[in-house]
Steps between C-alpha positions, in 0.01 A plus 500: 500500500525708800601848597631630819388798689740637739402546795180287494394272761637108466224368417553122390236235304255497256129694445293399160311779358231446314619712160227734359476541145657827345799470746844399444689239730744768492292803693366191732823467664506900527182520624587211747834696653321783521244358703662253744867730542673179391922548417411186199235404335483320136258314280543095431366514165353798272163527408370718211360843592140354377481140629389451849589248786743419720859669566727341748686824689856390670584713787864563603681140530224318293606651176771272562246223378333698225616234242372178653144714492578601112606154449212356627169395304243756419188484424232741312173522375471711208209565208588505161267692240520335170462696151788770621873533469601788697883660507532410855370161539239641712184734514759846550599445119409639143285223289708352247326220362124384486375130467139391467587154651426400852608173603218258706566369813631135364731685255651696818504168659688306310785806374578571890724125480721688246594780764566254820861409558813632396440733194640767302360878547572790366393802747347811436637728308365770817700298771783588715765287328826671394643530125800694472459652867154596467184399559284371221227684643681845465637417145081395396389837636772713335424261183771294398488197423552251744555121470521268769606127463287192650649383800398185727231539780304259664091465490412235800144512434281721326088416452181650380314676798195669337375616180237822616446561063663408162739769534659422860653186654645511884785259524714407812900446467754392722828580373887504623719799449467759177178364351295801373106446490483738271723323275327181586155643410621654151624177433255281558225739317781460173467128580066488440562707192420839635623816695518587865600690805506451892179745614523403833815372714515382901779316670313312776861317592848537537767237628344440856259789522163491410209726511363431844804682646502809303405893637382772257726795452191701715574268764915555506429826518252453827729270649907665378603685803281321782620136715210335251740491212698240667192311497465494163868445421581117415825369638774488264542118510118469299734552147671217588249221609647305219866458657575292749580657869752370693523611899818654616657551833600838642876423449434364128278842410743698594814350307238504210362917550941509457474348173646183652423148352384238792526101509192391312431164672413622884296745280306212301489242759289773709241550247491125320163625323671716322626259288811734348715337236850675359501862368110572568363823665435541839322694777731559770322570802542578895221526718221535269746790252595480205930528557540454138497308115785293468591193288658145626782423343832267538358417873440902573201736543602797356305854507451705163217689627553612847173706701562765705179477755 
C-alpha cells in the first residue's frame, strides 16, 4: 500500500516503526510523509489501531517489494482473557457472552496442536475484508449483518508463553499471510469450552524485520528532515533476503532498467551459489543495487519489477 506525494524527496528503503496502540497503520504512513518529506511511502502489512509492534514502512522504490514483506511469516504475542466474547474479537468490543470456565495450562497445551498447520478460519466480523464492496467492519458498525466464510491460513507454530492468573494466557504465533489472532484466540477459547478475546496484541516480527531494528514514531519525528534518517533507513534489498541475487554487468543492467530480457547463463555461471533453477525469482544486481526483480525463463532473465535508484 503506498501513496505518493508530489513533490517529496526520493527517498528509497525501508524504516520499522514500532506501532503504538490506539493508532492506525493507516495515519502511520501519514505521519511518516509528513515527517521525512518522502514522494512514497506505504505500509507492508496492517496492524489494528490497538495492537502494538512492528510496521515495516517502504519508501519510494521499496513499495515495489511490499508483498514479499506481507507474504512473509509473522509473528505475535498476544493475551487472551478467557470468560468473554466481545463483538470485536478484542478488548474495544461490547460483551456478548460470559463463561465461568477457564482452561489449565495442560488443557491449553494440548488444544494449541489443533490450530498448527493449515486450517480453516473464519475472521472477524470487525476486519477489513470486503462483502459486496464494503468493508465488514463498516457494515458491523452501521449494524447489518455480516457473514464471512472460513478461508485457508496457515499457523506455523503457536505455544503457551505464560499464564499471570486463571483468566489470562499469553501465547506466541507465527503465522503466514491473513491469519487473524483475534480469530485464533476466539477460537481456541470455543475449543476449552469457554469464551474469549485478544486483550493484548504485539507483532514482534515481520518477513525479515524484527524488533531490534525498529524506531518509535517520537524518534521519526526527531530524525524526518535531518541526514540521520538515512541512518535509520534499511536498504531496500532487506525484503528480499529470501531471493537469490545474481550480479550483473553494466551493459546487462542497463538492457534490463529497458525492460530487456538478458542471457541467463553468463548471469548464473557468475554467481554459482545462487543456485537458480527455471522460472524462480531473482535479485538483479550491479554494483551492490538492486537493478531489478525478474524471473528466468526459456534461457532469459527477464525484469517485471524494474527500480528506478
Amino acid at each position: 500500500m503506498g501513496r505518493r506525494r508530489r513533490g517529496g524527496k526520493p527517498v528509497h528503503g525501508w524504516m520499522v516503526i514500532d506501532k503504538p496502540s490506539g493508532v492506525s497503520s493507516n495515519a502511520v504512513v501519514v505521519k511518516a510523509r509528513r515527517a521525512t518529506g518522502a514522494a512514497k511511502v506505504g505500509h507492508g502489512g496492517t496492524l489494528d489501531p490497538l495492537a502494538t509492534g512492528l510496521l515495516p514502512l517502504a519508501f519510494g522504490e521499496a513499495t515495489k517489494t511490499v508483498s514479499y514483506v506481507m507474504d512473509g511469516p509473522k509473528v505475535y504475542r498476544f493475551t487472551v482473557r478467557w470468560g468473554e466474547a466481545r463483538s470485536t474479537d478484542d478488548a474495544e468490543g461490547e460483551v456478548t457472552e460470559t463463561s465461568p470456565v477457564r482452561p489449565g495450562r495442560q488443557d491449553i497445551e494440548a488444544a494449541l496442536t489443533q490450530f498448527i498447520g493449515e486450517i480453516e478460519q473464519v475472521p472477524p466480523v470487525f476486519s477489513a475484508i470486503k462483502v459486496d464492496g464494503k468493508r465488514a467492519y463498516a457494515l458491523a458498525r452501521a449494524d447489518q449483518a455480516v457473514e464471512l466464510q472460513p478461508r485457508p491460513i496457515t499457523i506455523i507454530d503457536l505455544r503457551l508463553i505464560d499464564m499471570p492468573d486463571a483468566d489470562h494466557a499469553t501465547l506466541q504465533a507465527t503465522s503466514g499471510k491473513g491469519a487473524y489472532m483475534r480469530a485464533l484466540a476466539r477460537d481456541l477459547a470455543r475449543s476449552l469450552g469457554t469464551v474469549g478475546y485478544v486483550s493484548n496484541l504485539r507483532r514482534i516480527a515481520v518477513g525479515p524485520f524484527t524488533e531490534d531494528v525498529a524506531i518509535s514514531l517520537d524518534k521519526l519525528n526527531e530524525v524526518g528532515h535531518s541526514a540521520a534518517l538515512l541512518k535509520e533507513m534499511l536498504p531496500l534489498e532487506t525484503a528480499l533476503a529470501d531471493i537469490p541475487a545474481l550480479a550483473l554487468t553494466e551493459a546487462e543492467a542497463n538492457r534490463l532498467r529497458n525492460g530487456q530480457a538478458i542471457a541467463a547463463l553468463p548471469v548464473v555461471s557468475r554467481s554459482p551459489e545462487a543456485r537458480v533453477v527455471q522460472d524462480d525469482v531473482v535479485c538483479a544486481m550491479a554494483k551492490g543495487r538492486l537493478v531489478a526483480l525478474a524471473t528466468v525463463k526459456g534461457g532469459e532473465i527477464r525484469p517485471f519489477r524494474v527500480m528506478n535508484l
